[in-house]
C-alpha positions in Angstrom: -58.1 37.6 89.7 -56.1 39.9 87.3 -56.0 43.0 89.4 -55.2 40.4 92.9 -52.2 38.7 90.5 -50.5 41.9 89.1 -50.4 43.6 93.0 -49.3 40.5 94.6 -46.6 40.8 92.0 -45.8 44.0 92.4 -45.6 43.5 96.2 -43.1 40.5 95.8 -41.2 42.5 93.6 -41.2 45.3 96.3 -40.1 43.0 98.6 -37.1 41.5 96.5 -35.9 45.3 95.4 -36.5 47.1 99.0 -34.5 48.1 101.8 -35.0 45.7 105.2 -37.6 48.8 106.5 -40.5 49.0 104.1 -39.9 45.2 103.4 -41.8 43.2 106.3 -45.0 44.9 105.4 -44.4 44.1 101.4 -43.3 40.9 102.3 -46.7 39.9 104.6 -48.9 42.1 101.6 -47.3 39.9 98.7 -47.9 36.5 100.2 -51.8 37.7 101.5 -52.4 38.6 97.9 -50.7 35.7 96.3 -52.7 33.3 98.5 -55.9 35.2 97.6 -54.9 35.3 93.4 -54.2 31.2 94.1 -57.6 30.7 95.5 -59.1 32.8 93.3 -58.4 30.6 89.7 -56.9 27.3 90.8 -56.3 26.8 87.3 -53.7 29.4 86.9 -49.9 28.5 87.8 -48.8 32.4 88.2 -50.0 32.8 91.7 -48.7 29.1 92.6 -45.0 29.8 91.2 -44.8 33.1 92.8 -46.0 31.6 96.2 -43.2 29.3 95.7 -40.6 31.9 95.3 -41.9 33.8 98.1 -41.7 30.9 100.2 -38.3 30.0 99.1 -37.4 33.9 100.0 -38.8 33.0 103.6 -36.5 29.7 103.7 -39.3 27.4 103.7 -38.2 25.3 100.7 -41.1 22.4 101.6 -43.6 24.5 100.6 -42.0 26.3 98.1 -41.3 22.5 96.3 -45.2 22.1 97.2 -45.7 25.4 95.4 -43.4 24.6 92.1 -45.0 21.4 91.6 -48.3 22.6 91.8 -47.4 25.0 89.2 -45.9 22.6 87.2 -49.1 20.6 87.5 -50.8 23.1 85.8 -48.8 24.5 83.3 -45.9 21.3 82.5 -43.0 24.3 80.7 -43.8 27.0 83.5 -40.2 28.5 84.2 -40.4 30.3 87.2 -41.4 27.1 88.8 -39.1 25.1 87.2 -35.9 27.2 87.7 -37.4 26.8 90.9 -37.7 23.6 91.8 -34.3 23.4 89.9 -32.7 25.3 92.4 -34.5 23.0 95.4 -33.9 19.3 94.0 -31.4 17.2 92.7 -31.3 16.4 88.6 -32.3 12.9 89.1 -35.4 14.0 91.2 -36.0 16.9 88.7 -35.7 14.5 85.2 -39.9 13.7 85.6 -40.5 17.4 85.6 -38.3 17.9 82.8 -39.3 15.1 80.6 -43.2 16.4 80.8 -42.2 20.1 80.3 -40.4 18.5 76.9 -43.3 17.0 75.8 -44.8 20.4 75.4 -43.7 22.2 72.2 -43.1 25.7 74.1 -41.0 28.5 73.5 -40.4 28.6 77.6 -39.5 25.5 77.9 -35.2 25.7 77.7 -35.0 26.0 81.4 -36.7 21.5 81.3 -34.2 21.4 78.1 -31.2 22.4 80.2 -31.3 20.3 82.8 -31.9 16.9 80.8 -28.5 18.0 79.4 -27.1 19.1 82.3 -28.3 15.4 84.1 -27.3 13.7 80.7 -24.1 14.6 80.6 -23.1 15.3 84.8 -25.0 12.1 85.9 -25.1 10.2 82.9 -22.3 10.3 80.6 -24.1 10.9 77.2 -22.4 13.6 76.0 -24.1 13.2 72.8 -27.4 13.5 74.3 -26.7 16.2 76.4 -26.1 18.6 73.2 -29.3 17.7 71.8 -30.8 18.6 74.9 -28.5 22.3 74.9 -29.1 22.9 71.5 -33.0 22.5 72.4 -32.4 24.8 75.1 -30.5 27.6 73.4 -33.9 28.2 70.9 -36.0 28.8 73.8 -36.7 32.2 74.7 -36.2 31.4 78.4 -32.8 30.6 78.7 -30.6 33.5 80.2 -27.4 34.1 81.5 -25.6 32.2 83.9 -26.6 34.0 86.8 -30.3 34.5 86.4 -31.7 31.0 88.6 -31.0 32.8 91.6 -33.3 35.9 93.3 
């Protein structure tokens, strides 16, 4: 499972960092193996929330949602599958997500933490709350700059 996991990401990584050329054969090598490292442990949410990016990459955001949440499922504070799915849904449809990665005391969690705030004080109005919910964020060690939710 290991040795599937670590080329699959290298592959996707490959695919992400290469010119359009060498790409389509990174790009059909990264999903094989990512499929194979899922199926492999189905306990793991790795492979799951890098099928989701790759997915996302290929514009099928359906799947890559189906992906996130299945990561999620597994592993509640999992941040490349929440960023994820934070990028795909609305905050109101991404507050039960949130609210069970919260639950978790995880130092990868600030990505759940920032968007309660974001949804608490956008959508709801409780400013208050929402700096709670920043101030969580900022002690994570996941939270990055602005620019870093996007591939």
């Amino acid at each position: 499972f290991d040795a599937a996991f670590a080329l699959a990401s290298f592959h996707l990584r490959m695919m992400f960092d290469s010119d359009a050329d060498s790409c389509e054969n990174n790009d059909a090598l990264a999903r094989t193996l990512l499929l194979k490292a899922a199926k492999m442990d189905t306990t793991r949410s790795g492979p799951f929330a890098l099928l989701g990016v790759w997915y996302e990459s290929q514009n099928d955001e359906a799947r890559a949602k189906g992906c996130y949440q299945k990561a999620l499922a597994i592993d509640p504070s999992h941040p490349v599958a929440g960023r994820g799915l934070k990028r795909i849904l609305s905050l109101d449809e991404l507050q039960p997500f949130c609210e069970r990665a919260t639950k978790q005391n995880s130092p990868v969690n600030g990505w759940a933490w920032r968007c309660l705030g974001q949804k608490r004080s956008w959508v709801d109005g409780e400013d208050s709350s929402a700096v709670i919910c920043f101030q969580q964020a900022l002690r994570c060690r996941d939270i990055q700059g602005q620019g870093s939710d996007s591939h």
